[in-house]
N, C-alpha and C positions, 0 to 999 in steps of 0.2 A: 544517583538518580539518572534515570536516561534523559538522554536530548532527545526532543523532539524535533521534525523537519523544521527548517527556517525556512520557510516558500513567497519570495517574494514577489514572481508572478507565475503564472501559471494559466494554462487551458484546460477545460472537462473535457474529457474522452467519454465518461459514460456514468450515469447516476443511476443509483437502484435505491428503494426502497426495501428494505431486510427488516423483519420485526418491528423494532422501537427504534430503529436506527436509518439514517439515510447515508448512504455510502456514495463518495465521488471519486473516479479515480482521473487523476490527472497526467495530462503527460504537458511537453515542451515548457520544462519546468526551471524557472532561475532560481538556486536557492543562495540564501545568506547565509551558510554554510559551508563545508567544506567537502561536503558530499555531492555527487555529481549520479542527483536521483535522473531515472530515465521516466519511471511512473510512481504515481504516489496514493495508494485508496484512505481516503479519511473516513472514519467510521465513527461519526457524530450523533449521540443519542437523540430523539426529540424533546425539544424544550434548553437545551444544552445549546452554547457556542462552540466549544473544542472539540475537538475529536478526542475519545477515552483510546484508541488504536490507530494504529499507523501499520501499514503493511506495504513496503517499498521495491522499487526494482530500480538497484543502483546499480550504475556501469562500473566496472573494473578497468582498472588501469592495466598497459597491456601487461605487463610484468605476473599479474596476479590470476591471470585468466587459464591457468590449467586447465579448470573443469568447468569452466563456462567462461561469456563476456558479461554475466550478468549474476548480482548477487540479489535474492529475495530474505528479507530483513520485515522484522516483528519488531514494533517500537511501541511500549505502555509506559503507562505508570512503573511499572516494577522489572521492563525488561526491554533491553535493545538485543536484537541474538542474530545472527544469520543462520537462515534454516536451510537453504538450498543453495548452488551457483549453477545455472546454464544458461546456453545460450536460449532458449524459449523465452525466458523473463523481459526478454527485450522485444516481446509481442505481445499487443493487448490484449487480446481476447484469453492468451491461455494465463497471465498474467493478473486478468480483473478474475475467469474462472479460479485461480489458485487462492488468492487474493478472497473472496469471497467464502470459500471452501474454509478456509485455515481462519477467517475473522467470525464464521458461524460457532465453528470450534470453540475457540477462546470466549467470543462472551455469550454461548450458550443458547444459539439460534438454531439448534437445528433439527429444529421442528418448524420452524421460518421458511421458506420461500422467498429469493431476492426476486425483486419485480423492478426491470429496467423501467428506468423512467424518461432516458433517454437514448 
């Protein structure tokens, strides 16, 4: 079963509302973990506490950074996977854009419109 982020504090960079879901994507994040996320979008259904998806931009270690300094990572119920590495992931705008693009996908919004809320 995948882990999910341990996010012991953190700041909102940017909230949308998407479908039946309220999406936040956080950055300047401490986790209690061993991950060393840069942004993190939680993708919290309404009526729900947890987020059903996790869609991350974690930094790489320099060693690992061939094809970027930043890996974009899918975290559910049934799957942790990295889908991309570049350096873009470590900028919010194209990061919350990807981020929301690929969380429409998966739980099936996209017929949705995300509506920044902040």
């Amino acid at each position: 079963m995948p882990e999910f982020p341990k996010i012991l504090t953190a700041i909102p960079q940017r909230r949308y509302q998407f479908g039946d879901y309220n999406v936040t994507v956080l950055g300047d994040i401490e986790s209690g973990d061993q991950r060393n996320y840069h942004f993190v979008a939680a993708f919290v259904k309404e009526g729900e506490r947890q987020p059903q998806l996790y869609i991350v931009s974690e930094r790489l270690p320099p060693g690992q950074r061939d094809q970027g300094s930043h890996a974009l990572r899918v975290i559910n119920a049934v799957m942790d996977e990295t889908m991309d590495t570049a350096n873009r992931w470590g900028n919010v705008g194209e990061f919350a854009d990807q981020a929301l693009e690929m969380g429409g996908q998966m739980l099936g919004l996209e017929q949705d419109t995300a509506y920044p809320l902040m």
